[in-house]
PDB file of the backbone (N, CA, C, O) and the ligand in Angstrom, with CONECT records:
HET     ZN  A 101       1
ATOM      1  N   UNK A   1     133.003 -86.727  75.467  1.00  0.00           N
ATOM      2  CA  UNK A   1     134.205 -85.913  75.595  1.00  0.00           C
ATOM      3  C   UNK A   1     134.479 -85.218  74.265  1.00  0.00           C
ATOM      4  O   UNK A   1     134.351 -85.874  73.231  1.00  0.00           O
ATOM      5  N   UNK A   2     134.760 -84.244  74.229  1.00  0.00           N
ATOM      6  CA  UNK A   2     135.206 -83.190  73.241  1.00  0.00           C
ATOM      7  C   UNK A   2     136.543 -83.168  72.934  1.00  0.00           C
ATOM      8  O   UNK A   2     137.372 -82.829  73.779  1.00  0.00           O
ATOM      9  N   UNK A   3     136.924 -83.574  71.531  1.00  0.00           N
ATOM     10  CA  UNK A   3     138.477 -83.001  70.902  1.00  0.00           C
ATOM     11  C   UNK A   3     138.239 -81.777  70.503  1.00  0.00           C
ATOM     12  O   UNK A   3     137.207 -81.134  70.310  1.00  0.00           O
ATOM     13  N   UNK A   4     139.194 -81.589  70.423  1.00  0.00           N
ATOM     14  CA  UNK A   4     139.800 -79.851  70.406  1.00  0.00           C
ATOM     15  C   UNK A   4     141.076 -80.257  69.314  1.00  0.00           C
ATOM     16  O   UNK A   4     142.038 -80.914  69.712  1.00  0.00           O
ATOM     17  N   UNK A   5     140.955 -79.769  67.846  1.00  0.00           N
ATOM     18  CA  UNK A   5     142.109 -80.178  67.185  1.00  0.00           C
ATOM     19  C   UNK A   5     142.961 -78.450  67.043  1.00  0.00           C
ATOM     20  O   UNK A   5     142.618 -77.376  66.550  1.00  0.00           O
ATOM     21  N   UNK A   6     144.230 -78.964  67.793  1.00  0.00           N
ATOM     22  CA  UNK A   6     144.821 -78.220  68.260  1.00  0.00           C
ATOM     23  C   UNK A   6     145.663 -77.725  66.050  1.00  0.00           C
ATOM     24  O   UNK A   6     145.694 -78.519  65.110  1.00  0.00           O
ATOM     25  N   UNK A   7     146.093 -76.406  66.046  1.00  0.00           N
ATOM     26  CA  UNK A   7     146.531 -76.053  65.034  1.00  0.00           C
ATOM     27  C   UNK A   7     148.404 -76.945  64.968  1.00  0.00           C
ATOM     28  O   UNK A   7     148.932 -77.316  63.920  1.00  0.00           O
ATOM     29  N   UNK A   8     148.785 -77.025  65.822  1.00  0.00           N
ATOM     30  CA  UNK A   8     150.253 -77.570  66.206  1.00  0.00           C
ATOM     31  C   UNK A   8     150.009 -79.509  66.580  1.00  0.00           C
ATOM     32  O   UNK A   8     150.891 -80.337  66.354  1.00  0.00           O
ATOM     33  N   UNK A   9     149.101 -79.732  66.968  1.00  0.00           N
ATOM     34  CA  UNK A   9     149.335 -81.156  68.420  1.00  0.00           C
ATOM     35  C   UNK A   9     148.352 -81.920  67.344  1.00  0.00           C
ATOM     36  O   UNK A   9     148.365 -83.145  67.473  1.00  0.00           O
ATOM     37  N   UNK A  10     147.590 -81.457  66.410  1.00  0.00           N
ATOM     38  CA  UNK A  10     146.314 -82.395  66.088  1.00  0.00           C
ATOM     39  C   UNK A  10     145.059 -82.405  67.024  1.00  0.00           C
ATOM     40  O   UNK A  10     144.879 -81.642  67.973  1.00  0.00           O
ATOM     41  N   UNK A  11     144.279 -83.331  66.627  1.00  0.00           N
ATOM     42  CA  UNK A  11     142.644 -83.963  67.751  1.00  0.00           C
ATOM     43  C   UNK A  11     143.397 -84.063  68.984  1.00  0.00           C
ATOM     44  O   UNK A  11     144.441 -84.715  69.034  1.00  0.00           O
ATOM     45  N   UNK A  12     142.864 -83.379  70.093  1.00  0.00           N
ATOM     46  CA  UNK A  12     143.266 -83.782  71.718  1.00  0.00           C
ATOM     47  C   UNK A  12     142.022 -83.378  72.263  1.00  0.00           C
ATOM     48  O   UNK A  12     141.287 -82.440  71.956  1.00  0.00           O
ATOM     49  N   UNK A  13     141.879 -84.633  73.496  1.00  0.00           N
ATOM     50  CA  UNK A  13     140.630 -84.347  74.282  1.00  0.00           C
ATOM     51  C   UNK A  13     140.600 -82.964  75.034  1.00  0.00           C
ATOM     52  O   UNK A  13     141.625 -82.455  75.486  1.00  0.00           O
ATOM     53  N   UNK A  14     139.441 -82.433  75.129  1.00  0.00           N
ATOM     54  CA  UNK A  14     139.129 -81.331  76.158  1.00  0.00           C
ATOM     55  C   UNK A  14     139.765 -81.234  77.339  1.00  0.00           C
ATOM     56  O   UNK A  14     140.101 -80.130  77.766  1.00  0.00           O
ATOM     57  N   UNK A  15     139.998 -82.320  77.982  1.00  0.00           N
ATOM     58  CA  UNK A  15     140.731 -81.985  79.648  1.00  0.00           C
ATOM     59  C   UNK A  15     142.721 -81.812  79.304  1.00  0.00           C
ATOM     60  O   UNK A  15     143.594 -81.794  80.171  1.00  0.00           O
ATOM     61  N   UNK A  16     142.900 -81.720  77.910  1.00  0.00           N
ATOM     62  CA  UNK A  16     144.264 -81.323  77.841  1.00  0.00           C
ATOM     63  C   UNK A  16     144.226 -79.868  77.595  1.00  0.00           C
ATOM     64  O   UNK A  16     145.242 -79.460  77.033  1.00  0.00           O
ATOM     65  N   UNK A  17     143.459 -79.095  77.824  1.00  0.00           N
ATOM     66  CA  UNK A  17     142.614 -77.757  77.034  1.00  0.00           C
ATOM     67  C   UNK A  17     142.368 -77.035  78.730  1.00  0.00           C
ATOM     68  O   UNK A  17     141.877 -77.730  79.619  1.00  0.00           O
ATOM     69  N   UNK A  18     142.822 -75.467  78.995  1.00  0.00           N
ATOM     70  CA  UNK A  18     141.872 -75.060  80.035  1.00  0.00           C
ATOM     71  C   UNK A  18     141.534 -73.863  79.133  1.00  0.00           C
ATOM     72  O   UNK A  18     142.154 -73.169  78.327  1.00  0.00           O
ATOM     73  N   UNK A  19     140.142 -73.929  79.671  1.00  0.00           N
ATOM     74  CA  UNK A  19     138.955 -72.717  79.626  1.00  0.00           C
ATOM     75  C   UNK A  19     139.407 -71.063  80.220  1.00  0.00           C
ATOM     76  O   UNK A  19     139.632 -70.538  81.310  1.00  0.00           O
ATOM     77  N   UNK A  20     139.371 -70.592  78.552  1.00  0.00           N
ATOM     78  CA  UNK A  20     139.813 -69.026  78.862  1.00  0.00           C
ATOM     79  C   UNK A  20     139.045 -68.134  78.597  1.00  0.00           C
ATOM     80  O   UNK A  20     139.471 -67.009  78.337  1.00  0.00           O
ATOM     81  N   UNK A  21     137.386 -68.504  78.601  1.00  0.00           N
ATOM     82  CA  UNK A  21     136.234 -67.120  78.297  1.00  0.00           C
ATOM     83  C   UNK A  21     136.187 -67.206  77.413  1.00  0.00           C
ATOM     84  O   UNK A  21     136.968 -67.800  76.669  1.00  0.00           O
ATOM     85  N   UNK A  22     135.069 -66.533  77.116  1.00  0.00           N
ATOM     86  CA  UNK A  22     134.899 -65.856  75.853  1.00  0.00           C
ATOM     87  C   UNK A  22     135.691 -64.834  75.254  1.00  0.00           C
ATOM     88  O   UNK A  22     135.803 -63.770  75.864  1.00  0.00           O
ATOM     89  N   UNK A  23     136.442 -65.040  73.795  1.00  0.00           N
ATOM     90  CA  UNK A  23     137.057 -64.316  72.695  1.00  0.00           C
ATOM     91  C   UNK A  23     136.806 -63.071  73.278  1.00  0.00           C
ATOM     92  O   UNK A  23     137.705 -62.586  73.964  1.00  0.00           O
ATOM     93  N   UNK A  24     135.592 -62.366  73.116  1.00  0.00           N
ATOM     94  CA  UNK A  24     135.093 -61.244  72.901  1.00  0.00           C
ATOM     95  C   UNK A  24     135.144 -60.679  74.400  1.00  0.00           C
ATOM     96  O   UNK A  24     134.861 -59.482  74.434  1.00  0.00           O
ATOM     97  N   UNK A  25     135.406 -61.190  75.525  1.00  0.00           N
ATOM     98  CA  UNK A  25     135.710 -61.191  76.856  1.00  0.00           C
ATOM     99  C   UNK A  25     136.541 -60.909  77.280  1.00  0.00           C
ATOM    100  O   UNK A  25     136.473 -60.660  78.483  1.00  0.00           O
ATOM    101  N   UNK A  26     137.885 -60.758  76.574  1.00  0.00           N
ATOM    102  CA  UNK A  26     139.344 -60.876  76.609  1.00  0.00           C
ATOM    103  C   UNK A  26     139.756 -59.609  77.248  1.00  0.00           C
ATOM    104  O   UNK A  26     139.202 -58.525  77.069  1.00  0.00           O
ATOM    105  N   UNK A  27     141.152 -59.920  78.290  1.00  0.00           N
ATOM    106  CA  UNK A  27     140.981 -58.742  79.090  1.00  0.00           C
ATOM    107  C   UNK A  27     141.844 -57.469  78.005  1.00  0.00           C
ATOM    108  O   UNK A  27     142.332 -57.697  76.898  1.00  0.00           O
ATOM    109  N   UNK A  28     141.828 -56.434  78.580  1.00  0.00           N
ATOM    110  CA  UNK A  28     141.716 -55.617  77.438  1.00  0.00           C
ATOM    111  C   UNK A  28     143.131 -54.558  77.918  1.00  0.00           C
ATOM    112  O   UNK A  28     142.880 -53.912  78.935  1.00  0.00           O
ATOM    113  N   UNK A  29     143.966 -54.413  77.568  1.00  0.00           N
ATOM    114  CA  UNK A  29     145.309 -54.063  78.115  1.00  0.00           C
ATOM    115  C   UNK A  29     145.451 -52.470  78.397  1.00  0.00           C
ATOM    116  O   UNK A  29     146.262 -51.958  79.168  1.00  0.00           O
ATOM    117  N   UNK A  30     144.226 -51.619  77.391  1.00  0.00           N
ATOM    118  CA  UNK A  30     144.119 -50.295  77.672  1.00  0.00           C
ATOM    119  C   UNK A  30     143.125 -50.031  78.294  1.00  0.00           C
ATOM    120  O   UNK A  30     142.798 -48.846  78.358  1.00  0.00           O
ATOM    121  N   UNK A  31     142.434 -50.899  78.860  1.00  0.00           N
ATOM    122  CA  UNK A  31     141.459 -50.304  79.358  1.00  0.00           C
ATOM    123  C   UNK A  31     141.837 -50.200  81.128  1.00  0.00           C
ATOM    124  O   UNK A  31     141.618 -49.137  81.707  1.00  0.00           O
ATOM    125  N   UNK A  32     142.334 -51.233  81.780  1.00  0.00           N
ATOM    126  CA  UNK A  32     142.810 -51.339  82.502  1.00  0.00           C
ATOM    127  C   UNK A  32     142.076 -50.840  84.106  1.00  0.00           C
ATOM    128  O   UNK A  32     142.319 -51.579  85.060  1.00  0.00           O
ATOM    129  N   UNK A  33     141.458 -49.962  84.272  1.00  0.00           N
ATOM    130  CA  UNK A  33     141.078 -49.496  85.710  1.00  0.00           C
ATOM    131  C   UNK A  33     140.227 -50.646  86.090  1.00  0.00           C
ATOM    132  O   UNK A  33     139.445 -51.205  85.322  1.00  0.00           O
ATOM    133  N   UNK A  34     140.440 -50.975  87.387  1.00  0.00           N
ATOM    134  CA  UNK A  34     139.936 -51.765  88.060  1.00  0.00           C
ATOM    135  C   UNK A  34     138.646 -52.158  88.316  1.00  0.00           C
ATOM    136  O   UNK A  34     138.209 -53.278  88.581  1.00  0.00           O
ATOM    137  N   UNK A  35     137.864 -50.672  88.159  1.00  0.00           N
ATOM    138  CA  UNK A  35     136.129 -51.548  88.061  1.00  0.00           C
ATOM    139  C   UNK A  35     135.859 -51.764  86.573  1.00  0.00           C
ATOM    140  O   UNK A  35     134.651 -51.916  86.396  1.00  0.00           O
ATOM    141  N   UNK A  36     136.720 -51.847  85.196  1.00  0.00           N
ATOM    142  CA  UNK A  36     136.226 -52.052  84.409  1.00  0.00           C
ATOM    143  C   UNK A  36     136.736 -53.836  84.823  1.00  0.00           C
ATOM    144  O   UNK A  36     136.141 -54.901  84.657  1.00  0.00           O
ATOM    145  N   UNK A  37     137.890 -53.552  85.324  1.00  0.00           N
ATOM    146  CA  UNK A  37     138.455 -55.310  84.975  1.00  0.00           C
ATOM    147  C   UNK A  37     137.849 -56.463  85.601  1.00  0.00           C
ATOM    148  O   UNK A  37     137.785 -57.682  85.440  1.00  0.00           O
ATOM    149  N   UNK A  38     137.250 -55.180  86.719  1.00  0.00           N
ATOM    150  CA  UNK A  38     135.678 -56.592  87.396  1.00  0.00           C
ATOM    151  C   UNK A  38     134.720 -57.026  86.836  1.00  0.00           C
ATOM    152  O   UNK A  38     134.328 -58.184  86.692  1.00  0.00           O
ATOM    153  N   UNK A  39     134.110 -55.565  86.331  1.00  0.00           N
ATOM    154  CA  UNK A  39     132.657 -55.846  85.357  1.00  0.00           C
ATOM    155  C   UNK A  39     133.214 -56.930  84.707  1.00  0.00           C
ATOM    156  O   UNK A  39     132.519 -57.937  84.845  1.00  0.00           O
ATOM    157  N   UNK A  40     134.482 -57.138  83.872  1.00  0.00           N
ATOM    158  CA  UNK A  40     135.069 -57.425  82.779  1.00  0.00           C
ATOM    159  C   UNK A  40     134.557 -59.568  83.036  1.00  0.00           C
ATOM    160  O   UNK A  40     134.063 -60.461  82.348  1.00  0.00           O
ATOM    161  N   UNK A  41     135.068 -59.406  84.360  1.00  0.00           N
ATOM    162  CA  UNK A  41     135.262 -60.903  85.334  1.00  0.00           C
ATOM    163  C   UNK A  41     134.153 -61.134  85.794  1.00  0.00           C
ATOM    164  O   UNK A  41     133.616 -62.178  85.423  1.00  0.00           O
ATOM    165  N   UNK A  42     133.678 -60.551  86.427  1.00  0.00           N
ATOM    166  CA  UNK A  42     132.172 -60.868  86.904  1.00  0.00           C
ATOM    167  C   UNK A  42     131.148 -61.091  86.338  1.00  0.00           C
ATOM    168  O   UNK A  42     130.274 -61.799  86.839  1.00  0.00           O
ATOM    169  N   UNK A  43     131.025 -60.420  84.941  1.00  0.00           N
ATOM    170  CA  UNK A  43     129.954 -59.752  84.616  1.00  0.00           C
ATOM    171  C   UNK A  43     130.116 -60.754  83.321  1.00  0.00           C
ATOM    172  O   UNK A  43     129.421 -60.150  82.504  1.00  0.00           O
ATOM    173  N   UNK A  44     130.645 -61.998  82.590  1.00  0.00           N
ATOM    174  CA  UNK A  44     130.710 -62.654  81.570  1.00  0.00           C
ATOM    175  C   UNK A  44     129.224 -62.914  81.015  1.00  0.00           C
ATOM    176  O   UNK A  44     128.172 -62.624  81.585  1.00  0.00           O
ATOM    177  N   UNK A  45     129.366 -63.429  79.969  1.00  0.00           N
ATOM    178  CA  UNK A  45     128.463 -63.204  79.061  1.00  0.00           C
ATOM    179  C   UNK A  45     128.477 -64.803  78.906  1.00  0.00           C
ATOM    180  O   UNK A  45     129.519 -65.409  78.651  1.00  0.00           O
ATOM    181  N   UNK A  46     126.911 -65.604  79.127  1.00  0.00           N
ATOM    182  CA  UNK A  46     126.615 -66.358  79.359  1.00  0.00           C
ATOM    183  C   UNK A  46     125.886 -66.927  77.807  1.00  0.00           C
ATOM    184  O   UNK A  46     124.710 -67.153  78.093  1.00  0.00           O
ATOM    185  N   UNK A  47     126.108 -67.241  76.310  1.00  0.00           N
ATOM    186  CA  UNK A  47     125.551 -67.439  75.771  1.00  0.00           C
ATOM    187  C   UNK A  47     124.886 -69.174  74.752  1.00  0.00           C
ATOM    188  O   UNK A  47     125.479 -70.099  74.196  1.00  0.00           O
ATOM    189  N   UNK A  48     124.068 -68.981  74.877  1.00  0.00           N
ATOM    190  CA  UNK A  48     123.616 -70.250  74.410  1.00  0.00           C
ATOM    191  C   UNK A  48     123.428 -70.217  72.796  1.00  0.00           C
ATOM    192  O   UNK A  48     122.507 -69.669  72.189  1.00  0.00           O
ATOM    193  N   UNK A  49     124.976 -71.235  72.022  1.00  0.00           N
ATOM    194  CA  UNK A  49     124.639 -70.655  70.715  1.00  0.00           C
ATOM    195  C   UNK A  49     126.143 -71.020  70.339  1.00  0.00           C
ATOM    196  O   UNK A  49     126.698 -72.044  70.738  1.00  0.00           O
ATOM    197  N   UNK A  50     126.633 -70.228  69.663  1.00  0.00           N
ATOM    198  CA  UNK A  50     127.731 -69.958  68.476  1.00  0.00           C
ATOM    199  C   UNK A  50     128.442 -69.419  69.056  1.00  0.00           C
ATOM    200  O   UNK A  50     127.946 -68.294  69.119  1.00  0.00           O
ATOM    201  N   UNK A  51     129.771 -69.398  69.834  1.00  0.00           N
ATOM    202  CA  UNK A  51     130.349 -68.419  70.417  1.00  0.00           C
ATOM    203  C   UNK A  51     131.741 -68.530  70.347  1.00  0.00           C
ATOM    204  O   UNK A  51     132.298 -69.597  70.605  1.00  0.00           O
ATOM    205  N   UNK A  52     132.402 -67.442  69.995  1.00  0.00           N
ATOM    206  CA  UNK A  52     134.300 -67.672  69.946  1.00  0.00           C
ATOM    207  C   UNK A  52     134.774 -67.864  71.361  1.00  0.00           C
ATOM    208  O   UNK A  52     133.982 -67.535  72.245  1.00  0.00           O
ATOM    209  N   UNK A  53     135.860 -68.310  71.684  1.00  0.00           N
ATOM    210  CA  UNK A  53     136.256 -68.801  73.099  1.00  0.00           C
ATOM    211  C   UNK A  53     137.656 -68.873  72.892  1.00  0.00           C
ATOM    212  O   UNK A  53     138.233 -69.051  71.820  1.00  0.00           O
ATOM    213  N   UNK A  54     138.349 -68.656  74.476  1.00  0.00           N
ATOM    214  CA  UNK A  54     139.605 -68.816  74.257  1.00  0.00           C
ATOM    215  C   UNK A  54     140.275 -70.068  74.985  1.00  0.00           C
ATOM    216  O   UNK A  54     140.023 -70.101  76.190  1.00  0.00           O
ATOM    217  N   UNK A  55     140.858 -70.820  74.638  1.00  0.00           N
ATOM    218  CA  UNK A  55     141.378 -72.220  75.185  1.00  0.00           C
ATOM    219  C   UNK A  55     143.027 -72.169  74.864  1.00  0.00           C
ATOM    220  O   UNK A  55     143.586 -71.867  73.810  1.00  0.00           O
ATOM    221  N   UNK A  56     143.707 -72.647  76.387  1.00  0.00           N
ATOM    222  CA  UNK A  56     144.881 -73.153  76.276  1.00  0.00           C
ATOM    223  C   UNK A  56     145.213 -74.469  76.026  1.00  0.00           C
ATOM    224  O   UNK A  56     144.602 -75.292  76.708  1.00  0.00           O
ATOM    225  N   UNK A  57     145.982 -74.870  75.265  1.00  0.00           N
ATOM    226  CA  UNK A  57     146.650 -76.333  75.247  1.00  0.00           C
ATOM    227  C   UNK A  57     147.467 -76.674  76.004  1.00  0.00           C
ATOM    228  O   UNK A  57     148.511 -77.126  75.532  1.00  0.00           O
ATOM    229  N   UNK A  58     147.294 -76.581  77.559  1.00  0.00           N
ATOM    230  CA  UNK A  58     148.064 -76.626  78.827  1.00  0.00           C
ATOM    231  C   UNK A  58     149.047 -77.972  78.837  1.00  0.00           C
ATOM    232  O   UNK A  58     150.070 -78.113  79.506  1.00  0.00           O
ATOM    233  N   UNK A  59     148.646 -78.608  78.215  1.00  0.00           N
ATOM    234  CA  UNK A  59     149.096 -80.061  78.453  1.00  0.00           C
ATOM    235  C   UNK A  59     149.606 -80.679  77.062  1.00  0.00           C
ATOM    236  O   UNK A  59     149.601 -81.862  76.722  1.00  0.00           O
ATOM    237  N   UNK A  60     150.081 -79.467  76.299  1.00  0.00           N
ATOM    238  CA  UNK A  60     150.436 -80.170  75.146  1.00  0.00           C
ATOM    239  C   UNK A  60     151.399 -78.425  74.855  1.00  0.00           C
ATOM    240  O   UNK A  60     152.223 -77.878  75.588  1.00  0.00           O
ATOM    241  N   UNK A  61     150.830 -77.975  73.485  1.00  0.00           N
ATOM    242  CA  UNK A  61     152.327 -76.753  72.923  1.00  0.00           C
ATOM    243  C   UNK A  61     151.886 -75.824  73.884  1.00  0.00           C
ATOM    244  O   UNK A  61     152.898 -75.144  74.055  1.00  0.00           O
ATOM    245  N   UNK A  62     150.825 -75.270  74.774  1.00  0.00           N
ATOM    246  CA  UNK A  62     150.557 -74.239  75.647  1.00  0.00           C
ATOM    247  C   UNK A  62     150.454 -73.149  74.448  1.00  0.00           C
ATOM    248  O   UNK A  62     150.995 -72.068  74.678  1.00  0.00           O
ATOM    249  N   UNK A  63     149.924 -73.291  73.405  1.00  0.00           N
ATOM    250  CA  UNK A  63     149.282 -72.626  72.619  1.00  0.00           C
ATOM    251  C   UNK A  63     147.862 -72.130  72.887  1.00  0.00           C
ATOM    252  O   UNK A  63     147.004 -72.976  73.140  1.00  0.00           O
ATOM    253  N   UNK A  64     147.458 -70.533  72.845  1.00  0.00           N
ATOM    254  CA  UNK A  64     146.282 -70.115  73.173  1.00  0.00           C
ATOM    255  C   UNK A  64     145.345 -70.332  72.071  1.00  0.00           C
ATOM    256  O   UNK A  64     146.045 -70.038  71.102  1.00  0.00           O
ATOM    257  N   UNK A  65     143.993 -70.722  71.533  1.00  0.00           N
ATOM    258  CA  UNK A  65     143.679 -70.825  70.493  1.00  0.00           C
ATOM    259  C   UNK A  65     142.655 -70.172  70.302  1.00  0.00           C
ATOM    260  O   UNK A  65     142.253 -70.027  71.457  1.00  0.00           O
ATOM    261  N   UNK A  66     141.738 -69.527  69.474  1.00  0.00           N
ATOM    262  CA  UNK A  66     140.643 -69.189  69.549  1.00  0.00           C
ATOM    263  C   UNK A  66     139.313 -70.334  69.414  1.00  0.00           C
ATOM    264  O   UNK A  66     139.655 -70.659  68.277  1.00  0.00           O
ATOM    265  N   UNK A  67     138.333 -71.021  69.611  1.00  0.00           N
ATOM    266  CA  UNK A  67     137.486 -71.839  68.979  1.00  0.00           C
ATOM    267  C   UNK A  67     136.064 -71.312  69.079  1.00  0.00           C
ATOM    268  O   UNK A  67     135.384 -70.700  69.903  1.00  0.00           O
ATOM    269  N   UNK A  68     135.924 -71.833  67.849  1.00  0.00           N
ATOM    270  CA  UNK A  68     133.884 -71.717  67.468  1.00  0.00           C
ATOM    271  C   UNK A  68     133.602 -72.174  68.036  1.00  0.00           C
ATOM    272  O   UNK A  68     134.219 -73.240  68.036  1.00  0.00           O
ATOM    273  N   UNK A  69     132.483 -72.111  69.159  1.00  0.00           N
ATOM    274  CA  UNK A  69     132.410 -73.825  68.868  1.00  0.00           C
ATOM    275  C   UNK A  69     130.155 -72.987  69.661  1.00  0.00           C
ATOM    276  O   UNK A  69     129.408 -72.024  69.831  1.00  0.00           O
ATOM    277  N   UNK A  70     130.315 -74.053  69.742  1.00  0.00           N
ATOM    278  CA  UNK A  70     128.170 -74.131  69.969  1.00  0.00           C
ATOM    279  C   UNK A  70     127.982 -74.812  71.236  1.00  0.00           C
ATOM    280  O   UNK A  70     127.893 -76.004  71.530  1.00  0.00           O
ATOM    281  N   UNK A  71     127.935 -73.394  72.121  1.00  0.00           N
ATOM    282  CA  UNK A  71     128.135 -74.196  73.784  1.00  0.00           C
ATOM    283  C   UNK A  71     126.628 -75.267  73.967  1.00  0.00           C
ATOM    284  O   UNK A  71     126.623 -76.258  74.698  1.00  0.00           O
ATOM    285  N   UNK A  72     125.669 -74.901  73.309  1.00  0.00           N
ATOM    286  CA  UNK A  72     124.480 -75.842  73.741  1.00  0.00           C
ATOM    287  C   UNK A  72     124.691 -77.453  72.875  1.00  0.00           C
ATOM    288  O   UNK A  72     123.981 -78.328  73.370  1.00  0.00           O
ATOM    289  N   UNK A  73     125.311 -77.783  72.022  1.00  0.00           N
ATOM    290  CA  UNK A  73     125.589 -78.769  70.799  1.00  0.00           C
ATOM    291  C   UNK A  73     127.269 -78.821  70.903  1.00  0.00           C
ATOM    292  O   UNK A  73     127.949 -79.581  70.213  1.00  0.00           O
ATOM    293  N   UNK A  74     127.742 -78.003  71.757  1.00  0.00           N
ATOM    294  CA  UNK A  74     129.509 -78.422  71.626  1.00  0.00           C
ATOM    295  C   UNK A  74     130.226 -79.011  70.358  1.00  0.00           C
ATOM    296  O   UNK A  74     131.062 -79.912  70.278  1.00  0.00           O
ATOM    297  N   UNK A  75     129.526 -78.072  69.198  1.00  0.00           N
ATOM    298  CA  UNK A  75     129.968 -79.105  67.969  1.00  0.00           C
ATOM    299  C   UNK A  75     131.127 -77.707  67.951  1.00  0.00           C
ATOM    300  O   UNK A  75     130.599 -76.678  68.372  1.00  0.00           O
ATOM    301  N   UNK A  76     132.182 -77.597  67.647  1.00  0.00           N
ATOM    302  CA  UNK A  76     133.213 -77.273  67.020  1.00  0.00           C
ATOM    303  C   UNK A  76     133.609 -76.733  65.607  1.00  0.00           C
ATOM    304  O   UNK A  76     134.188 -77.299  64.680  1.00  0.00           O
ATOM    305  N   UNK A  77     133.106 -75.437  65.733  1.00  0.00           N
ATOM    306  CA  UNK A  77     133.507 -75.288  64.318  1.00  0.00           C
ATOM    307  C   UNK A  77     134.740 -74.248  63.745  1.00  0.00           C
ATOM    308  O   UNK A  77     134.769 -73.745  62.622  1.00  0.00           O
ATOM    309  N   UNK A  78     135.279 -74.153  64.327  1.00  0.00           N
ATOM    310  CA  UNK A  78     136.471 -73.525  63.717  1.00  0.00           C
ATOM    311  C   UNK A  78     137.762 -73.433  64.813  1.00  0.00           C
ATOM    312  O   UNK A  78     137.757 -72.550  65.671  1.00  0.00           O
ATOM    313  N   UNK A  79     138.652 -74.223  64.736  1.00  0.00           N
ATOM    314  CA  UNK A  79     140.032 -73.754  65.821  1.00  0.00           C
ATOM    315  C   UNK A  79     141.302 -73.073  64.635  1.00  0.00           C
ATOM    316  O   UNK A  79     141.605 -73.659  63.596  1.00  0.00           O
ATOM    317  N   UNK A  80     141.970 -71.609  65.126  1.00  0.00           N
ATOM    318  CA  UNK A  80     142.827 -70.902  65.319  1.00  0.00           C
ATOM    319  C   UNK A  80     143.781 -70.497  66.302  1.00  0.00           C
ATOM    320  O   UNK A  80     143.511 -70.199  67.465  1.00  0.00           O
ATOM    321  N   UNK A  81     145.166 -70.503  65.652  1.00  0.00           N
ATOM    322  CA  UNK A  81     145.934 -69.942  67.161  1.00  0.00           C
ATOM    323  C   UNK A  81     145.684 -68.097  67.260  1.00  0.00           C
ATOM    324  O   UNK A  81     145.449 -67.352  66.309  1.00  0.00           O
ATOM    325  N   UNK A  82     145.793 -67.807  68.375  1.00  0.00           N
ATOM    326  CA  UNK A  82     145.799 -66.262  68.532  1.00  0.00           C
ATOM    327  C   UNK A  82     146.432 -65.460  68.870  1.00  0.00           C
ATOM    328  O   UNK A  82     146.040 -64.592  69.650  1.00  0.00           O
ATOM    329  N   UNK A  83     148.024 -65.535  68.202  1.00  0.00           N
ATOM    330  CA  UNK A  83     148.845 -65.496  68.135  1.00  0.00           C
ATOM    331  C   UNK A  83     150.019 -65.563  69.274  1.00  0.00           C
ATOM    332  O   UNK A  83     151.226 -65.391  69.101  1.00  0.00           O
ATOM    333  N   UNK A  84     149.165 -65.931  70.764  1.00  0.00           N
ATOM    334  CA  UNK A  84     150.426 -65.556  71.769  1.00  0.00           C
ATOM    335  C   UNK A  84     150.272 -67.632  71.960  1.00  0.00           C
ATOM    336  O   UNK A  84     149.396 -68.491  72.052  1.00  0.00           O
ATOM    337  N   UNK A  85     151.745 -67.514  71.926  1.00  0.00           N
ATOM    338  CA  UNK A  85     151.706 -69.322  72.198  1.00  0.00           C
ATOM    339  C   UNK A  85     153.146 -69.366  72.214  1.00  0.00           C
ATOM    340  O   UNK A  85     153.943 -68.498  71.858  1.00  0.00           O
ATOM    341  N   UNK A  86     153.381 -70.695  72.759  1.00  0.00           N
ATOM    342  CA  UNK A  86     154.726 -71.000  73.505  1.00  0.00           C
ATOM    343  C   UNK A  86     154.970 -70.617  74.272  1.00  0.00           C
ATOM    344  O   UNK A  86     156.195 -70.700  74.365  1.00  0.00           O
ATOM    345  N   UNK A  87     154.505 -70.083  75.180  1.00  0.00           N
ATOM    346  CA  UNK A  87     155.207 -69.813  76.418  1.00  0.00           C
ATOM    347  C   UNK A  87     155.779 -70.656  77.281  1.00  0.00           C
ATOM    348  O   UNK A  87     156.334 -70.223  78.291  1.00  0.00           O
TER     349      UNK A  87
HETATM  350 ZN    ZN A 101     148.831 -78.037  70.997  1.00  0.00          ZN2+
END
């Protein structure tokens, strides 16, 4: 099981965390027309490696965070908030 040390909450396991894509995936507020926002959904980017990601702390401040982390080695290397949190 994977901690996720939240910038607000500290170390919390992964299942207090939901899965928001990839960083670089993020939906995009001007771009907006509808077959981009599919490609956008459908079309994710599957990478094995080093990759920024976006995770909620659903079960704790509901802070969005950004994380490093190494989807093949799940080692963790960098958590940030991204600036929208508290809701
Ligand atoms: Zn938190």
């Amino acid at each position: 099981m994977q901690l996720i040390s939240c910038p607000w909450c500290g170390p919390r396991v992964e299942t207090e965390f939901s899965f928001g894509g990839a960083a670089d995936n993020a939906p995009n507020e001007v771009a907006g027309a509808a077959e981009t926002e599919l490609k956008r959904i459908m079309l994710r980017p599957n990478v094995r490696g080093r990759q920024s990601e976006l995770w909620q702390h659903v079960s704790g401040c509901r802070a969005w965070l950004r994380v490093e982390r190494d989807t093949a080695s799940h080692e963790i290397f960098e958590v940030s908030l991204t600036g929208t949190h508290r809701s």
